[in-house]
N, C-alpha and C positions, 0 to 999 in steps of 0.2 A: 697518704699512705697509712698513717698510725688509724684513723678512720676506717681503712679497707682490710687492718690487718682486726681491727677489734669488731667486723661481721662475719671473720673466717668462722666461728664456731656456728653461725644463723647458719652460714653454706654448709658445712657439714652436715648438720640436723636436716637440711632440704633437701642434701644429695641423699642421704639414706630414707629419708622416708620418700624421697622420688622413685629408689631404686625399686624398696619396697611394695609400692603402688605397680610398678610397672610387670617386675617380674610375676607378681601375683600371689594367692596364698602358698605358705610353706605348711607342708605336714608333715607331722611326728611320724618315723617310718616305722613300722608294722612291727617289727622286734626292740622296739626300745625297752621293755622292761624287762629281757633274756638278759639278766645281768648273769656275770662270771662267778661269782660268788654265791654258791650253794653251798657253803658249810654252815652246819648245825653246829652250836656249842654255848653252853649254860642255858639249853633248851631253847636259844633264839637262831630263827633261821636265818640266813645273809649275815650271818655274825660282824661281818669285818665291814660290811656296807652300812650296816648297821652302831656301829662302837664306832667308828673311827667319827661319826657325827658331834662326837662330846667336842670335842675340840671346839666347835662353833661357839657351844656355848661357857666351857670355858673363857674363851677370848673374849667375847661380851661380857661378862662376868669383871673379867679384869680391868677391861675397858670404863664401866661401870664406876670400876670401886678407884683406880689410877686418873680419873677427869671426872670428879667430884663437884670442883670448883672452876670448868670448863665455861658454863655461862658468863660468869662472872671474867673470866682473866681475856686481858684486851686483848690478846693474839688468837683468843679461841671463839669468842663471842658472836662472832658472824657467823662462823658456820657449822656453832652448835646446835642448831634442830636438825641440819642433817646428818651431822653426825649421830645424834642422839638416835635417829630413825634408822640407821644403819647400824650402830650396836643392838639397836631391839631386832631387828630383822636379821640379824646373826643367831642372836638368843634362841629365837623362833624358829630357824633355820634346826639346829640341831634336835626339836621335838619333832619337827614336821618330814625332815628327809626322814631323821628315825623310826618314823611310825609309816612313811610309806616304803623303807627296805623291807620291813615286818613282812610285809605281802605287794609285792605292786603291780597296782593298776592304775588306770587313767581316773579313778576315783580320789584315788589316794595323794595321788598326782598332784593334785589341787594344793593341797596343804604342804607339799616341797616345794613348791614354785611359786607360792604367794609368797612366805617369807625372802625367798632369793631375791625376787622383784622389789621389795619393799626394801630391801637393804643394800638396791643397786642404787634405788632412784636416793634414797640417804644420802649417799658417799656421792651422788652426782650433785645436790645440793649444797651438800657441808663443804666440797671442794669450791663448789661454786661462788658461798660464800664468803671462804678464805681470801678467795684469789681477787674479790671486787669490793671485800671492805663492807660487803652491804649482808643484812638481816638475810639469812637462809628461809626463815618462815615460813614465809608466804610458799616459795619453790616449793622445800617440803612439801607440804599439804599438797599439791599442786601432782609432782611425783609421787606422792602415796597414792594418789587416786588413782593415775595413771599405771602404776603399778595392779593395783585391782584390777584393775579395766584388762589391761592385758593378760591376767590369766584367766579372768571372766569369760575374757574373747575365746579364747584357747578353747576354755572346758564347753563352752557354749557349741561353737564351731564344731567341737569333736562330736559332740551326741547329735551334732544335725547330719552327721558321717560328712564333714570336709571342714578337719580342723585345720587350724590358720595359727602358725604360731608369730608370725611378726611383730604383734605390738610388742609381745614377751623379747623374742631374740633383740628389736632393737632396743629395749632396755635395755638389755646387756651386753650390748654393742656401744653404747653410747658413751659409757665412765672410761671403755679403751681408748677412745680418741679424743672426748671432750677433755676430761683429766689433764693430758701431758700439756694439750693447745689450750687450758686456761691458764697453768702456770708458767707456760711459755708466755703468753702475752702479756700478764700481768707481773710477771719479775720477779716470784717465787723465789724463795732461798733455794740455795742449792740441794740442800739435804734435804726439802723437802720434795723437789723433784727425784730426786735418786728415791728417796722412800717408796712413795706411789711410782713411780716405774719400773723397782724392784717388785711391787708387790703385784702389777699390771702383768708381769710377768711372769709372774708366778699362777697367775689365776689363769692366766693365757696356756699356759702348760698344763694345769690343772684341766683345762676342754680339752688340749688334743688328746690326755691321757684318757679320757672318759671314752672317746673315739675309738680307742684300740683296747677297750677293756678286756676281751675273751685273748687278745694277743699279746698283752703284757701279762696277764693270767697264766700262760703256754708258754712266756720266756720265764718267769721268775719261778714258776711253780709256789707262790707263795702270795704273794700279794697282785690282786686284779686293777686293772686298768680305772675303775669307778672309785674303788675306794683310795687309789692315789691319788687321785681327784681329790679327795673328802679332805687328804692330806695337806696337799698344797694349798687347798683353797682356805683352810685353815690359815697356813701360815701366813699367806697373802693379808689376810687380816691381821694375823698379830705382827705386824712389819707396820701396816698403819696406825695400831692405836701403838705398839713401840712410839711411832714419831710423836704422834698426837701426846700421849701424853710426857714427853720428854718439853715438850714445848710447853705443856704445863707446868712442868717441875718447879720451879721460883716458887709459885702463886703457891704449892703442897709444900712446901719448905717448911 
């Protein structure tokens, strides 16, 4: 049984890229860059699509400067390279949405979704590390490429006219389900499953709002559906290095 319950994450990984294969390519649908937000202000267009990006980098920032001595301290050491890859891919995160709210297109594109991808496969590593005791490293690397590769696909795909976003979406499918079912099976503290499920949850909320952007726009009269997005997906992250570096704190004493 303990056997069959530590290849549930191999099944998982098989059931979605089985599904993936089956169902076929997914495309980017026709209006994805009619975001809600056309306000002009400090002479920058999509203003609030735009600014609410800081936060990203912010939170890498603190991340950064709060898990100094994360290699080094025994509880962090395993699944510090993906962590490390998922603070820089935060970092990155906030120039690269930033400068495709500027204008967007499927050019621009490119450079918001490499950083995201890079900073899923991170935090799929760095958890991955935690939870089995063993060197992230290798994974990393392993996930960064993969992360290329999938928006590669994406931009490649789209100028052949039949973009394929799959490799992308299941990246970021993957840290929602792998996440909870590795510190389920490896016996994770408790605060740190509440942490990453809080913040699982948060980013989970962060896509459906992205989804009703032009109708959260229309109820709030003030704040759009994308950049609530921007919001949460922010705090999602500062709820992880929160835990992460709490777990350091002795070691920064």
């Amino acid at each position: 049984m303990k056997i069959a319950r530590q290849h549930l994450p191999f099944a998982v990984v098989g059931l979605l890229v089985g599904a993936a294969l089956w169902y076929g390519p997914i495309a980017q649908w026709p209006d994805y860059h009619n975001f809600a937000d056309q306000q002009v202000a400090l002479g920058i267009p999509h203003f609030a699509d735009v600014a609410s990006n800081i936060g990203f980098a912010l939170v890498a920032v603190w991340g950064a400067c709060a898990l100094p001595r994360a290699r080094h301290d025994a509880g962090l050491a395993c699944g510090w390279a993906g962590y490390r890859l998922f603070l820089f891919g935060m970092f990155l995160t906030a120039f690269g949405s930033g400068y495709y709210h500027l204008a967007p297109d499927n050019a621009r594109l490119v450079w918001d979704r490499l950083p995201i991808a890079l900073a899923c496969g991170g935090l799929l590593a760095g958890v991955w590390g935690d939870a089995k005791g063993q060197s992230s490293a290798v994974l990393t690397a392993w996930l960064a490429l993969l992360a290329i590769y999938s928006v590669v696909w994406w931009h490649v795909t789209e100028l052949a006219g039949n973009g394929d976003l799959r490799p992308y979406l299941l990246l970021q499918a993957l840290p929602m389900l792998l996440i909870p079912l590795w510190q389920w099976l490896y016996r994770e503290p408790a605060a740190d499953r509440l942490s990453f499920g809080a913040a699982l949850l948060l980013y989970a909320i962060a896509k459906a709002a992205e989804l009703y952007d032009h109708q959260i726009a229309a109820a709030t009269g003030l704040l759009t559906g994308h950049t609530i997005k921007h919001l949460l997906a922010t705090a999602a992250a500062a709820v992880i290095v929160a835990r992460l570096s709490w777990r350091v704190r002795p070691a920064n004493a």
